[in-house]
C-alpha positions as CSV (number, residue, x, y, z in Angstrom):
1,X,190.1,113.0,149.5
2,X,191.1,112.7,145.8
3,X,194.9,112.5,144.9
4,X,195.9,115.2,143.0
5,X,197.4,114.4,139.6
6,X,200.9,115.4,139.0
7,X,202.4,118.8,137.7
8,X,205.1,118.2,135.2
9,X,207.0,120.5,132.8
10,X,206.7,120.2,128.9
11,X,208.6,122.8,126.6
12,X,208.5,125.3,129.3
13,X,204.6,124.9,130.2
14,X,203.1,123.1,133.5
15,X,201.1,120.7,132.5
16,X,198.5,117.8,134.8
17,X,198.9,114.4,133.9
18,X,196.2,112.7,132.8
19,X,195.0,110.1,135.3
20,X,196.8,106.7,135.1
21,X,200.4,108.3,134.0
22,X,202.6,108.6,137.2
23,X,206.3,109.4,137.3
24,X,208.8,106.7,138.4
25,X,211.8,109.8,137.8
26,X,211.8,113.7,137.2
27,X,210.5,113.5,133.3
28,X,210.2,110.1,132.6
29,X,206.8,110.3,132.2
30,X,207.3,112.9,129.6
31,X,208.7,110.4,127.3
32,X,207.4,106.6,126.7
33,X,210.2,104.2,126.9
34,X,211.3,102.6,123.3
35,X,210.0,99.2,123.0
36,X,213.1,97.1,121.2
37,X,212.2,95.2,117.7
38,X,215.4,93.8,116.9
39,X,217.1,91.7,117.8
40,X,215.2,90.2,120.3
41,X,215.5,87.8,123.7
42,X,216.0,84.0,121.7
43,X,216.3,85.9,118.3
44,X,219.1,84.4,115.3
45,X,222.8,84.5,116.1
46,X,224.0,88.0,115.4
47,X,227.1,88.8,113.6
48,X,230.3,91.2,114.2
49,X,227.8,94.5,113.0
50,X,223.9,94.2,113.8
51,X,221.7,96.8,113.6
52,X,219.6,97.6,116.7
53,X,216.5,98.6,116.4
54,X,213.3,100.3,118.7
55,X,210.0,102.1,118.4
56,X,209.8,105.2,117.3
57,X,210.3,108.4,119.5
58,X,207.0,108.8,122.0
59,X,206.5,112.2,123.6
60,X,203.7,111.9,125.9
61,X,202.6,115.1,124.9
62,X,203.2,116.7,121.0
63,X,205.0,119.6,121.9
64,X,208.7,118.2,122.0
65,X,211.2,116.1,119.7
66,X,213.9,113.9,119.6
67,X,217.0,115.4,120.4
68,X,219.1,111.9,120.4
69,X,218.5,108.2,121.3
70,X,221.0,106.2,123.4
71,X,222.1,102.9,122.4
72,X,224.3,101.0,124.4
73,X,225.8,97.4,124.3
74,X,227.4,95.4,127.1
75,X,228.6,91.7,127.9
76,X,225.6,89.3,129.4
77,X,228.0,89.5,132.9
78,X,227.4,93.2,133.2
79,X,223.5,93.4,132.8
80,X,223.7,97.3,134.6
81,X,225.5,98.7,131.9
82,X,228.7,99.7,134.1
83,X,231.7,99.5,130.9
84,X,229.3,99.3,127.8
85,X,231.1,97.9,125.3
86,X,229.3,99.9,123.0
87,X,228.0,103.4,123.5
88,X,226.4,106.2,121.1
89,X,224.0,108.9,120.4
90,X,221.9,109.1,117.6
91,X,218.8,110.9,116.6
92,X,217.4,108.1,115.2
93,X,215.2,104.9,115.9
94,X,217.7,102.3,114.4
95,X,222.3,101.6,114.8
96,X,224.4,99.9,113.9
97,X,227.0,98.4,116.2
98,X,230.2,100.0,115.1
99,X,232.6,98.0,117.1
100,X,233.1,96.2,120.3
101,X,231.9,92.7,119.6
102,X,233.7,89.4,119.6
103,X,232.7,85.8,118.3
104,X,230.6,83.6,120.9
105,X,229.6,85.5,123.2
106,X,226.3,86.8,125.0
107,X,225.4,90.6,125.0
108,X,222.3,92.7,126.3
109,X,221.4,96.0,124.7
110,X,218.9,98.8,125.4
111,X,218.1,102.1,124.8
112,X,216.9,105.7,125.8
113,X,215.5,108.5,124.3
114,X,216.3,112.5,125.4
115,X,214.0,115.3,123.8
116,X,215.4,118.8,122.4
117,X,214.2,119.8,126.4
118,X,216.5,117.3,128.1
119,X,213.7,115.6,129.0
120,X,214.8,111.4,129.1
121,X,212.7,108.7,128.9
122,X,213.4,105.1,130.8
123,X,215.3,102.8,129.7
124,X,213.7,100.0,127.5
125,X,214.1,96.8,128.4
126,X,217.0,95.1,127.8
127,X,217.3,92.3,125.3
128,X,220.1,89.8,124.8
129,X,221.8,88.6,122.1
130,X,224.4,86.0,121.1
131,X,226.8,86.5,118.3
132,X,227.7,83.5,115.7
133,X,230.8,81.9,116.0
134,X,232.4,83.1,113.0
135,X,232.0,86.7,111.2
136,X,231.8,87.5,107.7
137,X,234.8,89.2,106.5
138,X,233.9,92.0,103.9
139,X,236.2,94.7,102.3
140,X,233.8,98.2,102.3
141,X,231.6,98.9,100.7
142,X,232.2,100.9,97.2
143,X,231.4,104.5,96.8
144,X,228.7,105.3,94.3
145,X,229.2,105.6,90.6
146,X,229.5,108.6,89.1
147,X,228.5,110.0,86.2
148,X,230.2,108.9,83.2
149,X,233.6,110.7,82.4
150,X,233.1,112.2,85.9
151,X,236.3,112.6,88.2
152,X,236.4,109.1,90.3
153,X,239.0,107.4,92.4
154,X,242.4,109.3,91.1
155,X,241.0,109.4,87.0
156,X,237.6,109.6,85.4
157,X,234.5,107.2,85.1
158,X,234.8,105.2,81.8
159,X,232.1,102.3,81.9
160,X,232.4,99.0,83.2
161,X,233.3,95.6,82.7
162,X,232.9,91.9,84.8
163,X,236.5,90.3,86.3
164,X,237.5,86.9,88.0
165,X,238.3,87.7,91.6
166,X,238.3,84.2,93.1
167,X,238.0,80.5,92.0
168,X,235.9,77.7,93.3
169,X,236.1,74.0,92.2
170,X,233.4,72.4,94.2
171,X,230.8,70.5,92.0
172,X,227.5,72.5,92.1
173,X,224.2,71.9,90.3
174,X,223.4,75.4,88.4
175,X,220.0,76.4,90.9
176,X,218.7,79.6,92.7
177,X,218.5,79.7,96.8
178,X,221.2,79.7,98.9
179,X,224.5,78.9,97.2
180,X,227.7,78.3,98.8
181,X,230.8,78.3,97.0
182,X,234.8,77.1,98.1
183,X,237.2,79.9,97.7
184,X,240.5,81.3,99.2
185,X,240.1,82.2,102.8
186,X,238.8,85.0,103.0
187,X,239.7,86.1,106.5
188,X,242.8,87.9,106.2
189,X,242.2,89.2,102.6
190,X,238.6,89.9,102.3
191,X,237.5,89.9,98.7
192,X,233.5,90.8,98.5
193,X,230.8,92.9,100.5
194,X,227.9,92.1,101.6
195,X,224.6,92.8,99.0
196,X,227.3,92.5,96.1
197,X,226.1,91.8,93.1
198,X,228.0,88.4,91.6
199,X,227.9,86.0,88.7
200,X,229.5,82.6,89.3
201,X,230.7,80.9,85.9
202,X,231.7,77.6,84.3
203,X,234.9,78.3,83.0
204,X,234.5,75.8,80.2
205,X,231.3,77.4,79.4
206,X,230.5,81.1,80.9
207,X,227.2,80.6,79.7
208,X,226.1,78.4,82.4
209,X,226.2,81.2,85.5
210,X,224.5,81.7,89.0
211,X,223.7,85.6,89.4
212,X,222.8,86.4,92.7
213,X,224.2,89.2,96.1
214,X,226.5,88.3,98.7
215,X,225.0,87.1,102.0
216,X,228.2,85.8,103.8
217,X,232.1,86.0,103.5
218,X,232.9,83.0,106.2
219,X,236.4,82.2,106.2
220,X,236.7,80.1,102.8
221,X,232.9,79.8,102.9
222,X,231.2,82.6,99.8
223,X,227.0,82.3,100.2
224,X,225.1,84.0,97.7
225,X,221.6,84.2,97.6
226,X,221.1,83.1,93.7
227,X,218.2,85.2,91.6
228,X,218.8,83.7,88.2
229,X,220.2,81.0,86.7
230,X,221.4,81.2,82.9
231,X,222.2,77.4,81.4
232,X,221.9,74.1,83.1
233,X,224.1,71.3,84.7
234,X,226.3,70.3,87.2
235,X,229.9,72.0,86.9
236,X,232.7,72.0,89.3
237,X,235.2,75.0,87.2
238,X,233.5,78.3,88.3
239,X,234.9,81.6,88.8
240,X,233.7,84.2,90.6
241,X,233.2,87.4,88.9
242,X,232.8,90.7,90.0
243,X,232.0,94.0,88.1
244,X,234.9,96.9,88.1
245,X,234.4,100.6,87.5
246,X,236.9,101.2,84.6
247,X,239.0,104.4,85.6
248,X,241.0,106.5,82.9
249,X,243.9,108.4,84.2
250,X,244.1,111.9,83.6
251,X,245.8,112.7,80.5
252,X,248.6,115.3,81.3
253,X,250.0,112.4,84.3
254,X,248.7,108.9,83.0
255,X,249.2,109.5,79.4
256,X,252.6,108.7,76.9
257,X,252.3,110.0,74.1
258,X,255.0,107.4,72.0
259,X,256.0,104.1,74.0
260,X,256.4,100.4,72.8
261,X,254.7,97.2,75.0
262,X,257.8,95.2,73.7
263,X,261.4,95.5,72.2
264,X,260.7,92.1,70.4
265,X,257.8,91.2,68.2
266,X,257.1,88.1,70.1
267,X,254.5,86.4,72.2
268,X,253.6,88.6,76.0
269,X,253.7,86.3,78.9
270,X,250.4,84.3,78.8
271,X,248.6,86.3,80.9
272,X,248.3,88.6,77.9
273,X,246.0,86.2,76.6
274,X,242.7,88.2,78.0
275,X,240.4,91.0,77.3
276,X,239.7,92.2,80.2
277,X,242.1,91.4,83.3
278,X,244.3,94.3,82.2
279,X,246.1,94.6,85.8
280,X,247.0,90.8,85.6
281,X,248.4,91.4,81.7
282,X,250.5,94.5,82.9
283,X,251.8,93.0,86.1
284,X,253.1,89.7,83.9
285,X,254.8,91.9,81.5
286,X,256.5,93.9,84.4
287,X,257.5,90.3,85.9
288,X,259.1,88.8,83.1
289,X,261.1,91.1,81.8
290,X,262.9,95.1,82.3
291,X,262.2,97.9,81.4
292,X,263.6,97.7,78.1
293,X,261.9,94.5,77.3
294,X,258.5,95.9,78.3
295,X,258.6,99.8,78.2
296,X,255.0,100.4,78.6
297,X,254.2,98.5,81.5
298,X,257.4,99.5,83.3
299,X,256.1,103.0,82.8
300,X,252.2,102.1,83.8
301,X,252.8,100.6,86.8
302,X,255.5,103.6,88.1
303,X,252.1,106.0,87.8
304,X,251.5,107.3,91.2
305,X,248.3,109.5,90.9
306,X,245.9,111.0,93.2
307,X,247.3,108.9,96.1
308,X,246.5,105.8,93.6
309,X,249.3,103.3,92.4
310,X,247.8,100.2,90.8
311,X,247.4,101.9,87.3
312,X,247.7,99.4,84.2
313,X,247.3,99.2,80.5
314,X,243.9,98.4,79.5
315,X,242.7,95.0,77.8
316,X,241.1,95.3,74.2
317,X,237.7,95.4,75.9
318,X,238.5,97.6,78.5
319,X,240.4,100.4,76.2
320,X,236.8,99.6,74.3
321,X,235.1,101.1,77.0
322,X,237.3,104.1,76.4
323,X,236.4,104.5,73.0
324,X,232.1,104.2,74.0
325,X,231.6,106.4,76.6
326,X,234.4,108.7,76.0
327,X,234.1,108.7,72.2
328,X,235.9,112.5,71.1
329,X,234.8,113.4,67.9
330,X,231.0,113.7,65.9
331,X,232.4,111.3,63.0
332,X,230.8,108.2,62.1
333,X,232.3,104.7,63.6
334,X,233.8,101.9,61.8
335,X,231.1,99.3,61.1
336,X,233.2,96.6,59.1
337,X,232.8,93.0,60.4
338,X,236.4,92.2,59.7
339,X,237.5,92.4,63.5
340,X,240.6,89.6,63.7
341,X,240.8,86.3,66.0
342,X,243.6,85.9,67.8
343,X,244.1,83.4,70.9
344,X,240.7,81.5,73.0
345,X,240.1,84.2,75.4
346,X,237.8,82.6,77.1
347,X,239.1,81.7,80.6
348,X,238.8,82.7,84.1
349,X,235.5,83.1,83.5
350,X,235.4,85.5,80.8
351,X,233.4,84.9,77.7
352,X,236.0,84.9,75.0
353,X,235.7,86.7,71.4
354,X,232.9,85.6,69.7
355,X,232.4,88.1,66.6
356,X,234.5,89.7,64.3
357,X,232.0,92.9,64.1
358,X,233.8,95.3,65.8
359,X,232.8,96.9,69.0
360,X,231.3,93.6,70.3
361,X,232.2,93.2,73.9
362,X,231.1,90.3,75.9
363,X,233.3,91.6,79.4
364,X,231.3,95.1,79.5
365,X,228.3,95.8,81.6
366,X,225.4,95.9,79.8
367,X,227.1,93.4,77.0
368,X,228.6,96.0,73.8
369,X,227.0,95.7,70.2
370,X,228.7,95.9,67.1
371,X,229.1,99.6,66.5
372,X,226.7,101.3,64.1
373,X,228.0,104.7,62.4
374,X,226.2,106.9,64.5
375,X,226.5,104.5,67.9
376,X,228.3,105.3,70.0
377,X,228.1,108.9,69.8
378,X,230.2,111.5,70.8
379,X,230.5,110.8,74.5
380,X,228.4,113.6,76.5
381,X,231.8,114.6,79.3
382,X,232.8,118.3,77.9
383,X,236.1,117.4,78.9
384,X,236.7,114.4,76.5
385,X,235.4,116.1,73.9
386,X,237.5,117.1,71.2
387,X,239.6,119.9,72.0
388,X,238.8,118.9,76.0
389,X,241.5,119.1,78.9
390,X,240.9,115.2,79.1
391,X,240.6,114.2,75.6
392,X,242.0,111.2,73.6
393,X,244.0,112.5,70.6
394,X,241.9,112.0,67.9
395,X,242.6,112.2,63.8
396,X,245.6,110.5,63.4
397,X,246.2,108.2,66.9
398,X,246.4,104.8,67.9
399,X,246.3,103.4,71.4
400,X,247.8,100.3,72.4
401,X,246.1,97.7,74.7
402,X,247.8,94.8,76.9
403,X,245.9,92.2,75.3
404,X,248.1,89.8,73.0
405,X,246.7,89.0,69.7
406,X,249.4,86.8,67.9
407,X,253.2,86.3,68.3
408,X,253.5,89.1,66.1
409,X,251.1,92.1,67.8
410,X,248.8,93.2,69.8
411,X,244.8,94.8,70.0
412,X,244.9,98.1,69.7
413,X,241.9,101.3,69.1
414,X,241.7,103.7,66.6
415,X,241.2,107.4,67.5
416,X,241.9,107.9,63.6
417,X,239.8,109.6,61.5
418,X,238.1,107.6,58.4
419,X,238.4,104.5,60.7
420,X,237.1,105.8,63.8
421,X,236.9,103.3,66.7
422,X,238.2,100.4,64.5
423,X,240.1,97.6,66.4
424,X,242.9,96.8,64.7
425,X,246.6,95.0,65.6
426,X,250.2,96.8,65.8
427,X,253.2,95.2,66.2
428,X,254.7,95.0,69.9
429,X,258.0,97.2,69.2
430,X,256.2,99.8,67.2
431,X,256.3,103.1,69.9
432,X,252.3,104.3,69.6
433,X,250.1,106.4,72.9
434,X,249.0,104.2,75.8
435,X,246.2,105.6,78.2
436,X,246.6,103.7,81.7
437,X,243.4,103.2,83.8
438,X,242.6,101.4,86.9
439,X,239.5,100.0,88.3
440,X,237.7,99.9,91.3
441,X,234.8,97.2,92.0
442,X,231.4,97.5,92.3
């Protein structure tokens, strides 16, 4: 006598098996077990987040789909699953582990998938895994960047510019590949992401620089896989540089309209001495002295807007930034080439003024040209155009930067008509606007 095939259910029709597929539950069948990828039995240490991964969903017959896949995660001790560490559902093939893990220790994973029917397949097999005895230590990732003069982060999008955030002092021959660099630990204040985008410099010379994405953030340990190299050498003063989104406040609450930087005209703390580190310029001013000494970063770092409090006065290159994307009027820029020299700003990394054509800016990202009178333009955000809720006064204004030029004055931007965008100096107890910004890294 012949065995009869088994009758099973598939989106409410009763349907034969063909010959060969026999059920070991009451749909299993239905549904082909996910076969794991990664990571697999003997497979690379894993680290505090991996992603699991498994075939793709396998209805034995096309008439059903995924309603969710199972993942779950438990210690090496507990191989039938009873207190998963980790648990979810997710109508997808891959996941990452959320939580749950510790350093040096064994794990097994597997996974299960249910159709829009309830139907469940088996479990796959479970794999193990080991995680490494350290784990990278990464501050989240960054939002995406807007569109310029967009609303971002308690302001508006204004460009953006490359900052120290870390030094290392190891000697290093300039190469691509794997590079590992000395900083700060990093455990309990995590500085970098992973996939970050990085530029390692010789403070002496900027110009010799590793470019390359973050691969691990291990205690003081900062690995970059290196793309490019620019320059040549052995060096042992780098610092690490990171890109920032530059963020203008919103005029009606981060603009003053008449404020001075100083009561004296006399050198700013030494931190001044940057173009583009305006939070470090701003904090040293509202260190050294009251706020009668140093009005205008007294008043910057009070802002408290849109939940955000490390507002600042912009650096010469930052507030540049300002003047480029969110430029307010049609009128042709200042294209003289008698820009002033004032202290060696190049340090921490940062290149340092090397042109007296103004508009040159060596901290933004892509590197600014000397302005031409029709570039930049009028910036395309409606709102800091002339006349616009979040425009910079324009025809007769000058705004002030934190950036120390001589004992006598500072950098600051024209918004002035007949000299539009010109970078000029004021002296530090004449009252003029200050726009405060913030940045966020990228």
């Amino acid at each position: 006598m012949t065995a009869r095939r088994p009758l099973v259910r598939v989106g409410g029709r009763v349907l034969q098996l063909p010959a060969g597929d026999m059920l070991d539950g009451p749909s299993a069948a239905l549904i082909r077990a996910p076969i794991p990828i990664e990571p697999l039995n003997g497979g690379d240490l894993v680290g505090e987040k991996p992603t699991l991964l498994a075939s793709p969903f396998a209805p034995l017959y096309s008439v059903d789909s995924r309603n969710y896949r199972r993942f779950q995660v438990a210690l090496s001790s507990d191989p039938s699953f009873t207190a998963p560490v980790f648990s979810v559902d997710v109508n997808a093939d891959s996941v990452v582990v959320g939580s749950g893990l510790v350093v040096s220790a064994s794990y097994v994973w597997r996974c299960k998938d249910v159709s829009t029917s309830g139907d469940e397949s088996d479990w796959s097999v479970a794999q193990t895994m080991t995680t490494k005895s350290a784990f990278n230590s990464y501050i989240a990732t960054p939002t995406p960047t807007p569109a310029m003069g967009e609303p971002f982060e308690g302001g508006f999008y204004m460009g953006m510019f490359w900052n120290q955030i870390a030094q290392s002092s190891g000697s290093k021959v300039l190469a691509t590949g794997t590079q590992t660099f000395t900083v700060a630990d990093m455990s309990a204040t995590p500085i970098v992401y992973e996939g970050q985008v990085l530029e390692v410099r010789s403070r002496a010379n900027p110009a010799n620089r590793f470019k390359g994405v973050v691969t691990g953030a291990n205690g003081a340990a900062l690995t970059l896989n290196v793309t490019s190299i620019e320059g040549g050498g052995t060096f042992s003063d780098w610092s690490v540089m990171s890109r920032f989104r530059n963020i203008v406040a919103p005029k009606s609450s981060g603009e003053n309209p008449s404020i001075m930087m100083k009561n004296t005209n006399s050198e700013l703390p030494v931190e001044c001495q940057t173009l583009s580190d305006g939070w470090l310029a701003t904090e040293s001013m509202r260190l050294a002295g009251d706020a009668t000494v140093y009005p205008a970063a007294h008043w910057a770092r009070a802002l408290s807007i849109g939940g955000y409090t490390d507002w600042h006065i912009p650096t010469r290159d930052v507030l540049e930034l300002c003047w480029r994307y969110g430029k307010t009027a049609a009128e042709a820029n200042y294209v003289g080439t008698n820009r002033l020299t004032g202290f060696d700003y190049k340090k921490d990394g940062s290149f340092g003024d090397t042109s007296t054509s103004h508009g040159v800016n060596n901290s933004s990202e892509p590197v600014g040209v000397a302005y031409t009178a029709g570039s930049p333009a009028q910036t395309s955000a409606t709102s800091f155009r002339e006349g616009g809720a979040e425009a910079f006064i324009y025809g007769t204004s000058f705004y002030l930067t934190s950036t120390d030029l001589n004992a006598a004055s500072i950098w600051y931007q024209y918004w002035y008509a007949g000299s539009a965008g010109r970078q000029g100096n004021s002296y530090k107890n004449t009252a003029q606007r200050v726009r405060a910004v913030r940045r966020s890294i990228i």
